[in-house]
C-alpha positions in Angstrom: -11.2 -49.8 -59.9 -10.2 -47.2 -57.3 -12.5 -47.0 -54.0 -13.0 -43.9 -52.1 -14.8 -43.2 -48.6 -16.7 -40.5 -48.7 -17.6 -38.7 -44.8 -20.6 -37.2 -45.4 -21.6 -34.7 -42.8 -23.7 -31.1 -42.6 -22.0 -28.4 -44.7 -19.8 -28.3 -47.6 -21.0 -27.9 -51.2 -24.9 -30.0 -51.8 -24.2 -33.9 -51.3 -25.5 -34.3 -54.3 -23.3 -32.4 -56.4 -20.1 -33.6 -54.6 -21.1 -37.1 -54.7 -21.8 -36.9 -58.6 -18.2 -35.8 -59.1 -16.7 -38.2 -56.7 -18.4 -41.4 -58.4 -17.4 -40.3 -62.1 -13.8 -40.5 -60.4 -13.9 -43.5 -58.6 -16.2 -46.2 -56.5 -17.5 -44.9 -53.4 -18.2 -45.9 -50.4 -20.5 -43.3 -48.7 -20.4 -43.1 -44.6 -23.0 -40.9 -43.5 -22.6 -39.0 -40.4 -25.8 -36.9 -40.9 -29.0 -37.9 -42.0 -28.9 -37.7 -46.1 -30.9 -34.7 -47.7 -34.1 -36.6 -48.6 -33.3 -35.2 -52.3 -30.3 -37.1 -52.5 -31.4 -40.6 -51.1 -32.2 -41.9 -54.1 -29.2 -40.7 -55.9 -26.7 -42.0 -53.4 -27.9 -45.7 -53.6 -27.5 -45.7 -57.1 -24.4 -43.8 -57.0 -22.7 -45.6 -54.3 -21.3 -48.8 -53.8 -21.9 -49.0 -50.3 -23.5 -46.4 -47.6 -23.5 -46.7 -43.7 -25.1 -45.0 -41.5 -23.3 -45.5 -37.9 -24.9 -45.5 -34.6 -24.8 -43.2 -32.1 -22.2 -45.5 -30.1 -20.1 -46.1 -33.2 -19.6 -42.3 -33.5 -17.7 -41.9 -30.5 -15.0 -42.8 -31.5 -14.5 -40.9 -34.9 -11.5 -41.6 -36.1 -11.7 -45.2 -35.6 -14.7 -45.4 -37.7 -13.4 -43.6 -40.8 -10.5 -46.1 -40.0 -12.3 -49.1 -40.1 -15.0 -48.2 -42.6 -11.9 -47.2 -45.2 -9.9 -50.5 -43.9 -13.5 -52.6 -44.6 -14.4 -51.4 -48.1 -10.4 -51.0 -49.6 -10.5 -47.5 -49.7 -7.7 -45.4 -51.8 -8.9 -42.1 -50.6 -10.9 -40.9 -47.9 -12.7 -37.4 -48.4 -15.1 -35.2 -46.9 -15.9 -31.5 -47.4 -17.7 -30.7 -44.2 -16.1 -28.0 -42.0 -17.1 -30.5 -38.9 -15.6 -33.7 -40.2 -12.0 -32.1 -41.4 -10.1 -33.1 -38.1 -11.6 -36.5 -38.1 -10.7 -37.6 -41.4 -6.8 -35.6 -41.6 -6.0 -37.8 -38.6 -7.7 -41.0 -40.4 -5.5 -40.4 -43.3 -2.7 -39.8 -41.0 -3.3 -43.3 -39.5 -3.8 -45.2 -42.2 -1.2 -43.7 -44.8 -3.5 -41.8 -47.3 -2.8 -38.2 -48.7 -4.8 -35.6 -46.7 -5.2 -32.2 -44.8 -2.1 -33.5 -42.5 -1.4 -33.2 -39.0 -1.9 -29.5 -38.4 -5.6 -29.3 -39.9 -7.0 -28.6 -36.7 -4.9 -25.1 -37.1 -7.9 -24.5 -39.8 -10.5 -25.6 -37.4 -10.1 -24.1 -34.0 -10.2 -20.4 -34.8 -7.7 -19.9 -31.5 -5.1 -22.3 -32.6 -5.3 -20.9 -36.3 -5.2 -17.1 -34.8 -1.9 -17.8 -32.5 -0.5 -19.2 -35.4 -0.6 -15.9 -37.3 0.0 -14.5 -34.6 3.2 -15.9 -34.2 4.1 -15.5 -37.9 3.0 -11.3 -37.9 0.3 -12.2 -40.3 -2.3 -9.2 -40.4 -5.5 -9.9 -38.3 -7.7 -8.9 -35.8 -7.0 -8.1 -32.5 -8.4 -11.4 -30.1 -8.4 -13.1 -27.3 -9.8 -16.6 -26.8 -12.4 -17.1 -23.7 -13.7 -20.0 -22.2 -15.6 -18.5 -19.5 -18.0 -15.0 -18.6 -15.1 -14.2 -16.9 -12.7 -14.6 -19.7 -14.8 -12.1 -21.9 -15.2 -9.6 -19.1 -11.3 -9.7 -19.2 -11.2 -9.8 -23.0 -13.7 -7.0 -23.4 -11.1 -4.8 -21.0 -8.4 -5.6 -23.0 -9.6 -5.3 -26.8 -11.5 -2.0 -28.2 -15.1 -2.1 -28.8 -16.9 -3.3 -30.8 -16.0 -6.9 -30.6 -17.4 -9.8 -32.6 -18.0 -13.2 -29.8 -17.9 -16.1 -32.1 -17.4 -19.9 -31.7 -14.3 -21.7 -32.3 -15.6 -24.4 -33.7 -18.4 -22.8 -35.3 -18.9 -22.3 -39.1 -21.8 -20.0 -40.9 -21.6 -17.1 -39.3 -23.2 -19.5 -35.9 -23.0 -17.7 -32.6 -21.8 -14.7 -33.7 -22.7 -11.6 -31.2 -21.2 -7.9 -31.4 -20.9 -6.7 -27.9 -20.3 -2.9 -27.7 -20.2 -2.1 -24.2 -18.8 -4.3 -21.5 -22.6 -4.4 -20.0 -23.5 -6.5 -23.1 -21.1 -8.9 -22.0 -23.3 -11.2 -20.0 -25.7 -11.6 -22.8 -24.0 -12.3 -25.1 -22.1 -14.9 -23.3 -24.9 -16.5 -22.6 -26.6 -16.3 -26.2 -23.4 -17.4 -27.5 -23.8 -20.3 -25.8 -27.6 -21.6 -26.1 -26.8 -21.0 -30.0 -24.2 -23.9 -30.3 -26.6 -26.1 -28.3 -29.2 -25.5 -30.4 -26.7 -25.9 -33.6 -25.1 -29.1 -32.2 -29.1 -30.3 -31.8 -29.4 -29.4 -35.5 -25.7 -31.5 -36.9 -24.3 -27.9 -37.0 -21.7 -28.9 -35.0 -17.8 -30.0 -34.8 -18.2 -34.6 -34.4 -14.8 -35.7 -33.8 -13.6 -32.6 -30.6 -15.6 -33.3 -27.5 -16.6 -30.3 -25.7 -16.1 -28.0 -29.1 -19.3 -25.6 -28.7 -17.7 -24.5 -25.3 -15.0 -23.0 -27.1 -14.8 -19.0 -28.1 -12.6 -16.2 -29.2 -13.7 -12.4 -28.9 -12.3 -10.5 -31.8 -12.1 -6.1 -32.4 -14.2 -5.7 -35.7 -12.0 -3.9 -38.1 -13.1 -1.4 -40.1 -14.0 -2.6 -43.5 -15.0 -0.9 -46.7 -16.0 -2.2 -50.2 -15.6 1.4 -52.1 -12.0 1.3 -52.2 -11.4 -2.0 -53.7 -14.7 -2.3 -56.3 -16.6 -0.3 -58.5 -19.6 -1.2 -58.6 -21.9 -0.7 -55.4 -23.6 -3.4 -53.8 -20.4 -5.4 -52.8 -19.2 -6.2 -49.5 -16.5 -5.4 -48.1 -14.8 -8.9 -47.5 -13.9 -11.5 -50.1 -12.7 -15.1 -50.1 -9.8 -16.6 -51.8 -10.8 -20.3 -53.2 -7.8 -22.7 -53.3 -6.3 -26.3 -53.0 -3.2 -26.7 -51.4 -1.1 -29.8 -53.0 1.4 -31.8 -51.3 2.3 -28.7 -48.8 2.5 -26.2 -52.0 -0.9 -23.9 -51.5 -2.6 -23.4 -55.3 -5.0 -20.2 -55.5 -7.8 -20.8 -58.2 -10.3 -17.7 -57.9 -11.5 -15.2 -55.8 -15.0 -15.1 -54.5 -17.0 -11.9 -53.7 -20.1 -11.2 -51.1 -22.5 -9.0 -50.8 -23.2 -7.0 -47.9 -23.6 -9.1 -44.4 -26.4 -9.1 -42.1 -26.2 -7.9 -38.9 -23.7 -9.2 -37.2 -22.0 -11.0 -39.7 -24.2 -13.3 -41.7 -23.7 -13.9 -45.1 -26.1 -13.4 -47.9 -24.6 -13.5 -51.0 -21.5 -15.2 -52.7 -20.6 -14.2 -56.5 -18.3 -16.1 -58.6 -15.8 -14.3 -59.5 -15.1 -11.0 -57.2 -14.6 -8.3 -59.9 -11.9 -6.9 -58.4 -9.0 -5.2 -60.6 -5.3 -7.5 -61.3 -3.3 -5.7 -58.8 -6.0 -6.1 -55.8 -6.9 -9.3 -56.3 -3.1 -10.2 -56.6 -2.2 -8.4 -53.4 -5.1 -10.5 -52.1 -4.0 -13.7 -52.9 0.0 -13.1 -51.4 -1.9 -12.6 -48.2 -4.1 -15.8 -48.8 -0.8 -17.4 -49.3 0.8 -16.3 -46.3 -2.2 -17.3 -44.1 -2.1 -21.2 -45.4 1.5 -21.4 -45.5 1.4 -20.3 -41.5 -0.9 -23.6 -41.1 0.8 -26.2 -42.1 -1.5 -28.2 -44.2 -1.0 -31.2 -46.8 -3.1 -31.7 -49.4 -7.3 -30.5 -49.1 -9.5 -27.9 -50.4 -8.9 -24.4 -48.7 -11.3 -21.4 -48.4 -9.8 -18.2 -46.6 -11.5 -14.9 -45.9 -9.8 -11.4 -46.1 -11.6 -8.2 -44.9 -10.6 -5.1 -47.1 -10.1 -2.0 -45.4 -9.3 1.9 -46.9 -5.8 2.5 -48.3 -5.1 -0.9 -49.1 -5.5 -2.4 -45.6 -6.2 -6.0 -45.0 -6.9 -8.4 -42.3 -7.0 -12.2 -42.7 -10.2 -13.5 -41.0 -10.0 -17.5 -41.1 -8.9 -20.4 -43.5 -10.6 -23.5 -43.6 -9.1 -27.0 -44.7 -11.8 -27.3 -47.1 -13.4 -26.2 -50.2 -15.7 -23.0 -49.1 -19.7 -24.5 -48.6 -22.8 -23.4 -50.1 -22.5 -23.6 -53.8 -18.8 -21.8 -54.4 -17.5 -24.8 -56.0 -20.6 -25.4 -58.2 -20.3 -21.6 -59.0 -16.5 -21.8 -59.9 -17.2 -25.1 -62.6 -19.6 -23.0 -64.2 -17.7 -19.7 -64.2 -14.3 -21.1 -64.9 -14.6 -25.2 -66.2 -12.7 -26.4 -63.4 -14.2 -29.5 -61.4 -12.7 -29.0 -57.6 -13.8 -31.7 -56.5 -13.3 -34.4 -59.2 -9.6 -33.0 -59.6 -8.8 -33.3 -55.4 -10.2 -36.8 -55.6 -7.8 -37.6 -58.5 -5.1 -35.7 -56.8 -5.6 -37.9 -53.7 -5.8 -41.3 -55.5 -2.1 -40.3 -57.1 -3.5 -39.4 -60.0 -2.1 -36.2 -62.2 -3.8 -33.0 -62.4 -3.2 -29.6 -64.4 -3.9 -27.4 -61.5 -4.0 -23.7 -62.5 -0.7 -21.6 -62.5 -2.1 -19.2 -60.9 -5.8 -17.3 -59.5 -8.1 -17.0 -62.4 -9.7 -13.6 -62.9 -12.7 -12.2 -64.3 -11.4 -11.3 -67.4 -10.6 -15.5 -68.3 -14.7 -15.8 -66.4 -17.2 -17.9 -68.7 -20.2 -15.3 -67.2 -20.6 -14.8 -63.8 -22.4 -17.0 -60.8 -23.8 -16.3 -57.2 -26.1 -18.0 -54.7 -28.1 -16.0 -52.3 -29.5 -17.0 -48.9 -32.7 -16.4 -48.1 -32.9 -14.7 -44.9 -36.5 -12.5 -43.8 -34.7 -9.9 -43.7 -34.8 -6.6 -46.3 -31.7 -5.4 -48.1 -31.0 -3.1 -45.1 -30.8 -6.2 -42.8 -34.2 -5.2 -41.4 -37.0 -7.5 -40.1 -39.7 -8.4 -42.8 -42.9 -6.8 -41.5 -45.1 -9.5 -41.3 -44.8 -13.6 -41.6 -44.0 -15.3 -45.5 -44.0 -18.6 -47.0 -41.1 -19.6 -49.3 -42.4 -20.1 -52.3 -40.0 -20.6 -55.3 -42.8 -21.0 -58.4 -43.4 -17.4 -57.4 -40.4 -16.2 -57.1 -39.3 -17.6 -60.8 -42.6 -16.5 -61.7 -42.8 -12.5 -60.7 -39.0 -11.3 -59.8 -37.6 -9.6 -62.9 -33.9 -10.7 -63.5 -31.8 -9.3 -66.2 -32.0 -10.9 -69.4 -29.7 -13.5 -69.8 -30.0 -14.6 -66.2 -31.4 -17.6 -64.9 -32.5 -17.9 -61.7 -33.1 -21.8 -59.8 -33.2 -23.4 -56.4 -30.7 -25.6 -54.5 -33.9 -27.9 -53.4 -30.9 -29.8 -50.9 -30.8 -26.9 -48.9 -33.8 -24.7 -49.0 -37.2 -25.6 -47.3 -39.9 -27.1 -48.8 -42.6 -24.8 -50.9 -45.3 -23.9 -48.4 -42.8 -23.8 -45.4 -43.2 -20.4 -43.2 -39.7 -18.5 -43.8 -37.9 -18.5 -40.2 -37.6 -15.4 -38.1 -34.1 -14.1 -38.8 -32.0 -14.6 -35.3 -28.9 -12.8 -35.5 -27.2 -15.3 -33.1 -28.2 -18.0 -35.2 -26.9 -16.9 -38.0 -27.6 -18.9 -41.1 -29.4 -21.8 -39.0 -32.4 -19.5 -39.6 -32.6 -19.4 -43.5 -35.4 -20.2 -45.6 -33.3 -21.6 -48.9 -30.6 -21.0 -51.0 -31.2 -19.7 -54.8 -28.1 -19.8 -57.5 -28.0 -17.1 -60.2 -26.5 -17.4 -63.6 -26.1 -13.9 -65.3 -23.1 -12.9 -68.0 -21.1 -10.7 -65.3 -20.5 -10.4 -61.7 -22.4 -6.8 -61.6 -25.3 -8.3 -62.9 -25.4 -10.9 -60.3 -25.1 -8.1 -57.6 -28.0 -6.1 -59.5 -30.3 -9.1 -59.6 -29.7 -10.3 -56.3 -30.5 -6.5 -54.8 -33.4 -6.9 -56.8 -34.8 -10.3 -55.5 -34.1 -9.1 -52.0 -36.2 -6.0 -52.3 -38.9 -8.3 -53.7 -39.6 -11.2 -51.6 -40.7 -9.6 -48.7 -43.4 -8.2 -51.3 -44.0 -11.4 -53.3 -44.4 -14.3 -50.9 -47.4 -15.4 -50.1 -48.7 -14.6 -46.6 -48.2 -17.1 -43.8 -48.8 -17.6 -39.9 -46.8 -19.5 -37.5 -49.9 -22.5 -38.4 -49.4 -22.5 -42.0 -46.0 -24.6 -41.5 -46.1 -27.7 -44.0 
């Protein structure tokens, strides 16, 4: 039977749902980089052959511990989709001869690297610089036109984001930008294999975005992501994700499987998607890239990742359109065949329509929830009034416990501050926005009370 080493680390699609359609593929051998969801533990010893949990000290040296670990157990494959373990395991593969992201991946992990390479190809983007110092972004900020976005380049999540729209805010932010990838790295939000990562930044001009032009329906944002594989070198579109609106800066709330976009967009959408993973270089691995959509038709690449996009995208995609991501990469990369599709599938060939929504305390304006809450899913089944047809649930691996005061909402923190993560099923894409709109506007109304000594 085949064997496959699994990385686990923070991020990516819930362990348990990635492990599930590993294991129906192949043995595996799990090596645990970050502390296993507490509803998974169970599940991974039965579904696992082996898992390891390395010490701090073994960690140092990444690479030579997915090395060793794949040399020990006999693996076939190695796979991870965490955006913080990519780099490790490409250059594992690299060294021990399996098919993988390839050499370049770390084009589709350092945002500065993966924006001079567009650069140098004329592929549409924001204007940036990168910055490693105050200095640096005092420079920058003269340079660029305001407002800019400061973000990691490292980060993932929306982490360490900070708009700075005068060169006085410069300082601040800086120095925000900064405690935040501390506190993430504190966390396991945080790149394991590049030492000295959360020191690295890029400053970016925000482009001008707008959702009007490009959907019908209100309630979308006005960005999208283009889910894909690439396959021995030759990139493979499947679908097209859609968001809702962001919250201030730029953290995400909403992701709807698929975008309901029209042929013609979403296929002027996915030549640009194609251009931007071209550019990179990249072998064989999951790919996620966002494109901001701008009036008359504009467009501007944003980042591509070497991985399938996190949250529950892919879980939303085998629902939507029957296609198992996961289970088909890990037969791809044990040199087995698979019917990969022709070309991006639209809403017209969707089976319904999916979305998960992060819980953030903040209204459908991006504004602060008056007063303190406790998430409580039972009552959020129990009183929010979905469409009928849809079914509403929780992704218990990454939402708090019931009882658990909902975070403040730090704008810097980005998604490090959300409360859980709820997955719609509905029978289109608009009712997914309507639904979601709804169960924003009601939670802030619905929750139960709390105080900062109510915490469970």
């Amino acid at each position: 039977m085949s064997k496959v080493l699994f990385v686990y680390a923070k991020g990516g699609p819930p362990l348990g749902y990635a492990l599930s359609r590993v294991a129906a593929r192949s043995a595996v051998h799990l090596l645990a980089l970050s502390a296993l969801p507490p509803t998974v533990a169970a599940s991974a010893d039965r579904l696992c052959a082996s898992v390891l949990s390395p010490s701090e000290c073994e960690r140092r040296d990444l690479v030579s511990l997915i090395v060793s670990r794949a040399q020990a157990v006999g693996a076939d494959a190695v796979v991870t989709f965490s955006e913080y373990a990519v780099v490790a395991v490409a250059e594992a593969c690299e060294k021990l001869g399996l098919a993988g992201a390839g050499g370049s991946c770390a084009l589709a992990r350092d945002k500065r690297m993966m924006r001079r390479t567009w650069q140098d190809q004329g592929i549409s983007q924001p204007r940036f610089r990168p910055v490693a110092t105050e200095q640096d972004l005092h420079d920058a900020a003269a340079a660029l036109r305001f407002p800019l976005l400061l973000k990691a380049a490292w980060s993932a999540g929306s982490t360490a984001h900070r708009t700075i729209r005068h060169a006085d805010e410069v300082p601040a932010a800086w120095e925000r930008a900064r405690e935040v990838m501390a506190e993430s790295a504190q966390l396991g939000y945080a790149e394991l294999h590049v030492a000295g990562a959360g020191a690295d930044f890029l400053v970016e001009e925000i482009v001008q975005g707008t959702a009007s032009e490009w959907f019908d329906q209100d309630g979308w944002g006005d960005y999208v992501s283009v889910e894909g594989v690439v396959v021995d070198g030759e990139f493979r579109p499947v679908c097209l994700s859609g968001r809702m609106p962001t919250v201030e800066p730029f953290t995400e709330r909403a992701g709807i499987t698929p975008a309901a976009l029209p042929h013609d967009a979403q296929r002027r959408i996915v030549a640009l998607a194609r251009d931007a993973v071209d550019a990179l270089g990249l072998r064989n691995c999951g790919t996620h890239t966002e494109i901001k959509l701008g009036a008359d038709g504009r467009m501007w690449v944003i980042e591509t990742a070497a991985r399938f996009g996190g949250a529950m995208t892919v879980p939303q995609i085998e629902e939507v359109f029957g296609l198992d991501l996961i289970g088909m990469l890990t037969d791809h990369l044990l040199g087995r065949p698979v019917s990969w599709p022709a070309e991006a599938r639209t809403p017209q060939e969707a089976n319904g329509a999916a979305g998960s929504l992060v819980v953030l305390a903040v209204d459908g304006a991006g504004e602060a929830w008056p007063d303190r809450r406790l998430w409580d899913f039972p009552t959020v089944r129990e009183t929010v009034p979905v469409s009928a047809g849809s079914r509403l649930s929780v992704v218990a691996e990454n939402s708090l416990p019931d009882g658990t005061l909902v975070p403040v909402y730090d704008p810097a923190a980005g998604a490090n501050t959300m409360a859980a993560l709820c997955l719609l099923s509905a029978t289109d894409p608009e009712t997914v926005i309507r639904d979601f709109r709804t169960l924003v506007d009601a939670l802030p109304q619905i929750l139960p009370h709390g105080t900062t000594e109510a915490q469970s």
